[in-house]
C-alpha positions, 0 to 999 in steps of 0.5 A: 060546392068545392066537393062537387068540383072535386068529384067532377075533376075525379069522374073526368079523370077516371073517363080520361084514364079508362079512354086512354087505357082503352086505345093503348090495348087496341094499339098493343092488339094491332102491333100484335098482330101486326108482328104476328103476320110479319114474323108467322110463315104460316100466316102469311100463306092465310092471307093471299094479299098480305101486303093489304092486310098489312096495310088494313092493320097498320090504317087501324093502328094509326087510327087509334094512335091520333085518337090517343094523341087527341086526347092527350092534346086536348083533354089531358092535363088540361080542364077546358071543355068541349064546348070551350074548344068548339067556340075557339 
């Protein structure tokens, strides 16, 4: 029975890795980007409404960002359920 614990407690954190892993390279492509615009002449004559592009990038940025710290306030280190924080 511990064995099944173990694998249970193993698959867990290879989803919470692979998940974190995931939002930190959306949050490095956005940062990219976002770079890229601030410091490319050339991209900034692409877009005619930079400061909305801007803003578009930095919204989505954002977005990945409270999703990883989600994450790691709820589910990282940490072996409460979803359903555990649903009941409160």
């Amino acid at each position: 029975m511990a064995n099944l614990g173990n694998q249970k407690t193993r698959r867990r954190n290879d989803l919470v890795d692979a998940l974190t892993k995931y939002l930190e390279g959306y949050i490095a492509k956005h940062q990219v980007n976002i770079n890229h615009l601030l410091d490319n002449s050339i991209a900034l004559a692409e877009h005619p409404d930079i400061i909305d592009t801007l803003d578009k990038e930095l919204d989505i940025l954002a977005s990945y960002e409270d999703k990883l710290g989600a994450l790691n306030k709820y589910f990282v280190g940490d072996k409460t359920t979803t359903k555990e924080l649903i009941k409160g």
